[in-house]
C-alpha positions in Angstrom: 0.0 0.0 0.0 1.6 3.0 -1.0 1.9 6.1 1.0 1.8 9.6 0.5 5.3 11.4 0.9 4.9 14.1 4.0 5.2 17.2 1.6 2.3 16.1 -0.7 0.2 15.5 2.8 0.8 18.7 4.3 -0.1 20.6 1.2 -3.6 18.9 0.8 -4.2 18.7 4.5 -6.2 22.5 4.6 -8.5 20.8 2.1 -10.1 18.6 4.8 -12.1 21.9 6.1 -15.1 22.5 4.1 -15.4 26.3 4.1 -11.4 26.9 3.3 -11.7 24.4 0.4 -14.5 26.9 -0.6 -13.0 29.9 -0.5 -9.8 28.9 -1.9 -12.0 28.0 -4.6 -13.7 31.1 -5.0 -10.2 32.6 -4.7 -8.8 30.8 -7.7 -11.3 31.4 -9.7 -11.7 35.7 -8.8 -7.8 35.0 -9.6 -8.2 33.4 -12.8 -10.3 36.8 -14.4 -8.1 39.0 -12.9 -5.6 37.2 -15.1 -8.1 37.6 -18.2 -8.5 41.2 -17.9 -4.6 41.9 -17.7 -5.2 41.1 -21.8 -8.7 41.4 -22.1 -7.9 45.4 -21.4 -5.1 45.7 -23.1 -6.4 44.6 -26.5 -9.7 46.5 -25.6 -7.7 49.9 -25.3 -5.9 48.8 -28.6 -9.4 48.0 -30.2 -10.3 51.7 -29.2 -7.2 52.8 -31.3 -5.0 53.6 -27.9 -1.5 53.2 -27.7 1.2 53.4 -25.0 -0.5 56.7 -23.5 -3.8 55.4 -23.0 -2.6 52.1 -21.9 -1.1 53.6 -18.9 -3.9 56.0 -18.5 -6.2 52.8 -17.9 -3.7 50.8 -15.9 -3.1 53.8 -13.1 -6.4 54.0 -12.8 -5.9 50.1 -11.4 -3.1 50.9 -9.1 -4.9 54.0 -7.9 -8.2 52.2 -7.2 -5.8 49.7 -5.1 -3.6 52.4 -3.4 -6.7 54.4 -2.5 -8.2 51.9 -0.5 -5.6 49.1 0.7 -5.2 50.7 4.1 -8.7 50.6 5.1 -9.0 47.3 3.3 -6.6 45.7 6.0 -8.2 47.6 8.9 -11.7 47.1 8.1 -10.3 42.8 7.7 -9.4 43.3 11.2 -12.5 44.8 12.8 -15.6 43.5 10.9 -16.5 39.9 9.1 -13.8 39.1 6.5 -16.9 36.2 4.9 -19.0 39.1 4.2 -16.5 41.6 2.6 -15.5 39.2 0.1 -18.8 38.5 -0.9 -19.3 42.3 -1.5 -15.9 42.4 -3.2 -17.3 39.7 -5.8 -20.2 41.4 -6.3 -18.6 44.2 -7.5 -16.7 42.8 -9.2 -19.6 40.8 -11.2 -21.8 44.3 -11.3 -18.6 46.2 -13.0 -17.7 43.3 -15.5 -20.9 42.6 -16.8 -21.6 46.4 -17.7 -18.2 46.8 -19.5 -18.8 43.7 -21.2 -22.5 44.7 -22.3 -21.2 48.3 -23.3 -18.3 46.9 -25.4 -20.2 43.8 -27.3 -22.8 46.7 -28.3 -20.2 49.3 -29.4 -21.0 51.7 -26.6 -17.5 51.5 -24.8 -15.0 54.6 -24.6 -11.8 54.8 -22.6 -13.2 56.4 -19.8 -15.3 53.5 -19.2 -12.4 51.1 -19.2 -10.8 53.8 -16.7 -13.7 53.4 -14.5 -13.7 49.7 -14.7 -9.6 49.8 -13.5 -10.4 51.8 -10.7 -12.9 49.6 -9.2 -11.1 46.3 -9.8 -8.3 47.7 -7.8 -10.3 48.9 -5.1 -12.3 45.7 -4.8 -8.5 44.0 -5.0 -7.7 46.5 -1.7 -10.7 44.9 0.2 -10.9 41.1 -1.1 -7.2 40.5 -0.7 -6.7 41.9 3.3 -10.1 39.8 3.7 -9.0 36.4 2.3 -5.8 36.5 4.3 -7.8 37.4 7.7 -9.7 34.9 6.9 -7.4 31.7 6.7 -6.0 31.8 10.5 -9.8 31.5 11.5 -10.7 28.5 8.9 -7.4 26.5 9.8 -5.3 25.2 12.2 -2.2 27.2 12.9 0.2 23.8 11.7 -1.7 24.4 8.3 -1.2 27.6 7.5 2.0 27.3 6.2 1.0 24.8 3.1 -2.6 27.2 2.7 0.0 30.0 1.8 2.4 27.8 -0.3 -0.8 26.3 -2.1 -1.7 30.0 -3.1 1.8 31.2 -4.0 1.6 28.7 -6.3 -1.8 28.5 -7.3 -2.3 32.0 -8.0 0.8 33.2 -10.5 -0.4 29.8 -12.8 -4.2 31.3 -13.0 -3.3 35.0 -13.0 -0.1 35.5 -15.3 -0.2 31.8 -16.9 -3.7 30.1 -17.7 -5.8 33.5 -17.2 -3.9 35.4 -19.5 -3.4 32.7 -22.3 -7.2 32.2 -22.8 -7.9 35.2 -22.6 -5.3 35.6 -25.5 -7.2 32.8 -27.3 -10.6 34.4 -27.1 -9.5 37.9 -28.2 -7.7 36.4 -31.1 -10.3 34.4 -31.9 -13.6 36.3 -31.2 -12.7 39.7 -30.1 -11.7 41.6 -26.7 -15.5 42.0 -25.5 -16.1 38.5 -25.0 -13.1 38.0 -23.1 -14.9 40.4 -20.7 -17.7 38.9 -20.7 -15.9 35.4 -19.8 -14.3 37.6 -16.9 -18.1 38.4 -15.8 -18.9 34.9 -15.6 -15.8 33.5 -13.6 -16.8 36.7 -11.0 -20.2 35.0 -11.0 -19.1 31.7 -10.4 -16.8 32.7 -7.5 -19.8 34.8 -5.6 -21.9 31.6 -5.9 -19.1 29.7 -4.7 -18.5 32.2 -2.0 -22.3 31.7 -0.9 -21.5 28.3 0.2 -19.4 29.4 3.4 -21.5 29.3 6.4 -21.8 32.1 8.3 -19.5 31.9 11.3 -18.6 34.4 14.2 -15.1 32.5 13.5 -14.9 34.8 10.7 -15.3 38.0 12.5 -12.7 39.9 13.5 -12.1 39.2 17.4 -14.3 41.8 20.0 -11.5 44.0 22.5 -10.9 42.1 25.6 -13.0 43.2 28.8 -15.7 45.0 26.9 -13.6 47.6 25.8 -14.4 49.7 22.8 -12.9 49.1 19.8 -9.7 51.4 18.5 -10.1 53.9 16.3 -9.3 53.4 12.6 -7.0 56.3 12.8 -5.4 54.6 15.7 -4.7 51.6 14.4 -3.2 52.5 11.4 -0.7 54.3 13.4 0.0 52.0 15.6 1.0 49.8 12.2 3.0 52.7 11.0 4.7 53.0 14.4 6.0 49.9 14.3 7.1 49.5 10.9 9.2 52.7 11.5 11.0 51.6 14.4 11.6 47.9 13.1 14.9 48.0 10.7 14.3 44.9 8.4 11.2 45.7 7.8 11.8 49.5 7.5 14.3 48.7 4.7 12.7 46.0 2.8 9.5 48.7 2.0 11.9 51.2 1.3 13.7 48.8 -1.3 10.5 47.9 -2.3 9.0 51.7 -3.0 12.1 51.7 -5.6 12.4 48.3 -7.4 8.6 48.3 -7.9 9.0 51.8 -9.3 11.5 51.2 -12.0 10.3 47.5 -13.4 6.1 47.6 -13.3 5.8 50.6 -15.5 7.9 48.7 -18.3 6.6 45.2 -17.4 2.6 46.0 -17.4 2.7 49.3 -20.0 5.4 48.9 -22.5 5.7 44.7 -23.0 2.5 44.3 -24.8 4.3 46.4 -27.4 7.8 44.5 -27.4 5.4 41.7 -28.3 3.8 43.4 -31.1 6.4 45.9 -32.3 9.4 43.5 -31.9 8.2 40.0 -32.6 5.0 41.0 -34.4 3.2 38.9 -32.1 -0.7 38.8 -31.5 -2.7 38.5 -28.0 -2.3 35.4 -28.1 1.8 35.6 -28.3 1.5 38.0 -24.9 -0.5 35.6 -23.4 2.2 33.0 -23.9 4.5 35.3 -22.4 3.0 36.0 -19.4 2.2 32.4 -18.8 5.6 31.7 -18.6 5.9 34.5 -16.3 3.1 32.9 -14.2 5.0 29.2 -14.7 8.2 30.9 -13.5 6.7 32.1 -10.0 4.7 28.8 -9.6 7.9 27.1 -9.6 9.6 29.4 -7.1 6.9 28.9 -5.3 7.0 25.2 -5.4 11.0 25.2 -4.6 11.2 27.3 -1.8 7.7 26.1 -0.3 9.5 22.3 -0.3 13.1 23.1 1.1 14.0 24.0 4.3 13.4 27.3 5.2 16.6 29.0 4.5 18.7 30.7 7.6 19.7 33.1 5.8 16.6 33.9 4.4 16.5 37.9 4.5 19.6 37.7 2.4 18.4 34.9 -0.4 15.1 37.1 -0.2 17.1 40.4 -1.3 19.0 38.4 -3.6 16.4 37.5 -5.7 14.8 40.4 -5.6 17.7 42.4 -6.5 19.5 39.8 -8.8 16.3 38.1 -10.3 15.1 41.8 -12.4 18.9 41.9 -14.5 17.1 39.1 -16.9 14.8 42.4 -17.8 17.4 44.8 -18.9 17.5 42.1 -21.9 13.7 42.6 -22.8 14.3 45.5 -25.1 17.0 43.1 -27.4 14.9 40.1 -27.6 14.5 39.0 -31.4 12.6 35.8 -30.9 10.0 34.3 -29.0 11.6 31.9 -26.4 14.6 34.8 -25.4 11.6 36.4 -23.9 10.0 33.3 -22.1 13.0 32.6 -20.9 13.7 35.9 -19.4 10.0 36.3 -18.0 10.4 32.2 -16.0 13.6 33.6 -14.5 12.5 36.4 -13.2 9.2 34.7 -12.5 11.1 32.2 -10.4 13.1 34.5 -8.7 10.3 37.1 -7.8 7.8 33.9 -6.0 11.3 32.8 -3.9 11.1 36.3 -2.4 7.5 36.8 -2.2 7.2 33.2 0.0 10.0 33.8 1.9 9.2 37.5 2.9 5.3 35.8 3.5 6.1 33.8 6.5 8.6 36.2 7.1 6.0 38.4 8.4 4.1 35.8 9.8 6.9 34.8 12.2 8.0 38.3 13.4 5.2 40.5 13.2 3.1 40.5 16.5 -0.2 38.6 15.8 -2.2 42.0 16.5 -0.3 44.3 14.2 -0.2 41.1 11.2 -3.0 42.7 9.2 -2.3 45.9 9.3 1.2 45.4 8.9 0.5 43.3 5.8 -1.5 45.9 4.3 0.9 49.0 5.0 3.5 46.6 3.0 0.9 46.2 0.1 0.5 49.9 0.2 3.7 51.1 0.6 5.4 48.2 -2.1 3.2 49.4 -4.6 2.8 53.0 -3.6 4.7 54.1 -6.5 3.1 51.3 -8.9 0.6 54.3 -10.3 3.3 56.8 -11.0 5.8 54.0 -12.9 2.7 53.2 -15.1 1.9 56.8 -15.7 5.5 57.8 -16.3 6.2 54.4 -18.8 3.9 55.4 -21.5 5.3 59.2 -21.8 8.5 57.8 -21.2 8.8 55.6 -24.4 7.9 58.7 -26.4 11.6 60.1 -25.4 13.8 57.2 -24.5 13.9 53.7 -26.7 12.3 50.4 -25.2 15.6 49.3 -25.1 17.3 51.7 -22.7 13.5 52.0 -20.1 14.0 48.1 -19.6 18.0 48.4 -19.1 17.2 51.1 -16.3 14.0 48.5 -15.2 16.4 45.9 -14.9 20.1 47.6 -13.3 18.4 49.8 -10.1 17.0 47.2 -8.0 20.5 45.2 -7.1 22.0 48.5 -6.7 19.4 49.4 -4.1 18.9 46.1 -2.9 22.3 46.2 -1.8 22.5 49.1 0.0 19.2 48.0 2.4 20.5 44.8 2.9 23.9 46.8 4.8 22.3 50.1 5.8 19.3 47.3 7.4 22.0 45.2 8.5 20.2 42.0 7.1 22.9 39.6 8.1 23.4 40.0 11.5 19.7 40.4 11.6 19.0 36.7 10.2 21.4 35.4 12.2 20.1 37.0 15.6 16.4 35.9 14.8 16.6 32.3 13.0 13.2 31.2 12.3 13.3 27.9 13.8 13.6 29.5 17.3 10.2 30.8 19.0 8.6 33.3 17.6 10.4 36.7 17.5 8.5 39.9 18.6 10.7 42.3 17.2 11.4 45.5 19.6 11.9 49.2 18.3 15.4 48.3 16.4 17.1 50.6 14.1 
């Protein structure tokens, strides 16, 4: 009788609860048309007869729907019943799909639409995301929380930049950007009905002050999150590292690839959904490594290292003359990006006092993509005055520089080897 190894058991092990195979579910599959519309909108825009300009118009909208809201997304996760916000989330979601798919399968749709539709997916992004991740510690066990998290950093790059994408490439090449949007109202319609199926649980809610006292202000919470991000030095640096590589790579990677695609390999949607699903493939198999190996003890050094070293691949995007130099450079910098991304994950998990996790996660979501607007406002003007070659040589040469310099000025090393993660849980004091 054959026997499961111990990895493959502790990875299916969450699945045993009902309601967190549910939402998972609903999670993957929210995931999945948020992978769809990344093409669906760009060959919509393009359909419209935009180009690099209004392609970043539409995608800062995105970032600034997300970067509006985040904070209160994370706060609001903490005080009030995660099930119901991501049911509202999805709804939204359905509500603002469906319309842009009805206004663009009848001719109706203009840019500002698409705009509009941006804005609200990353606003309900700011709520669903804080929500989903207060919501696992009350679902499962704390021994399984660990495989729920290397489940979905692996799950979700393989739906969002790999599968999503590349049928969403096959249904705008073969049909035409509108349905593509309506298939992205559908999968939001399958994941609310999904979402339906969790039972209501006081579980879910956020846990009532101790001795019947009244609950903190918002105002007060979020700076008691910024308060101790500020006097914490790893994680002071990391964000700060963070504000800058995000800066210089997303504006190239989201606004001005579509167009190496098409400009430089006279590729198709289809072609860009290819590439991004290697992309996707790359993080689900940093994912996969990392989540299987023992977890390094050095691990705020490999995590700059990748982060730092794992973007040069991109200063090669603007050379590419076939198809597989770009795949190949979009899976290593896939694979290196998901090593950093788990390992910084539990990171915070581990060191981050359980009462400031939420908010603390959400201050890092806002402040590591706090620039994410600007970089996708600047990339389209920016291509007007520089060559695609020279924006993706800068996109790819500032983060190790950067990288660098927190890893000494936040002294990682002696850090890492002062808190190894195999010892209690570390509750880090005001360190700088």
């Amino acid at each position: 009788m054959s026997v499961l190894p111990s990895s493959v058991t502790r990875l299916i092990q969450p699945f045993a609860h009902r309601d967190y195979a549910l939402l998972v579910s609903a999670m993957i599959t929210s995931t999945f048309a948020s992978g769809m519309w990344a093409v669906a909108m760009v060959y919509q825009v393009r359909r419209l007869g935009g180009g690099p300009m209004d392609l970043s118009v539409v995608a800062t909208a995105n970032s600034i729907g997300l970067l509006a809201f985040v904070l209160l997304g994370g706060i609001l996760a903490d005080r009030y019943s995660s099930r119901k916000i991501v049911i509202l989330v999805e709804t939204l979601f359905f509500i603002a799909m469906t319309t842009t798919a009805a206004l663009a399968l009848t001719g109706s749709l203009q840019l500002w639409h698409l705009m509009i539709t941006g804005f609200l997916a990353g606003a309900g992004g700011a709520f669903f995301y804080p929500a989903y991740s207060a919501l696992l510690p009350r679902m499962l066990p704390a021994d399984q929380l660990l495989a729920a998290n290397g489940m979905e950093g692996t799950v979700r790059p393989v739906v969002q930049t790999a599968l999503g994408p590349m049928l969403a490439g096959f249904v705008v090449a073969a049909l035409s950007p509108a349905h593509a949007i309506t298939a992205i109202a559908a999968c939001h319609l399958a994941a609310l009905a999904i979402l339906r199926f969790i039972r209501p649980s006081k579980e879910y809610d956020a846990p009532a002050p101790e001795g019947g006292e009244a609950r903190p202000s918002v105002v007060r919470q979020l700076r008691e999150g910024i308060g101790y991000t500020m006097r914490t030095s790893w994680l002071r640096w990391t964000l700060l590292f963070s504000i800058i590589s995000v800066f210089t790579f997303i504006g190239p990677f989201e606004v001005l690839l579509p167009f190496i695609v098409s400009d430089q390999l006279h590729g198709d949607a289809k072609l860009f959904g290819y590439a991004l699903a290697f992309f996707g493939a790359g993080s689900a198999i940093g994912s996969l490594l990392i989540a299987s190996s023992k977890f390094p003890r050095r691990y705020l050094s490999l995590m700059t290292a990748c982060w730092c070293f794992g973007t040069l691949p991109l200063a090669l995007v603007g050379y590419v003359d076939a198809a597989w130099m770009l795949f190949a450079i979009l899976l290593a910098f896939g694979i290196t990006d998901a090593v950093g991304m788990v390992i910084w994950g539990t990171l915070l998990q581990r060191r981050v006092p359980k009462h400031l996790l939420g908010r603390i996660s959400s201050l890092d979501f806002f402040v590591s993509l706090a620039l994410m607007p600007v970089s996708m406002a600047v990339a389209g003007p920016l291509s007007q005055v520089m060559s695609l070659q020279a924006i993706f040589v800068i996109a790819g040469v500032v983060s190790p520089v950067f990288g660098l310099l927190a890893w000494w000025a936040g002294k990682f090393a002696k850090d890492e080897l002062a808190n190894p993660l195999d010892s209690p849980v570390q509750i880090d004091s005001a360190s700088t």
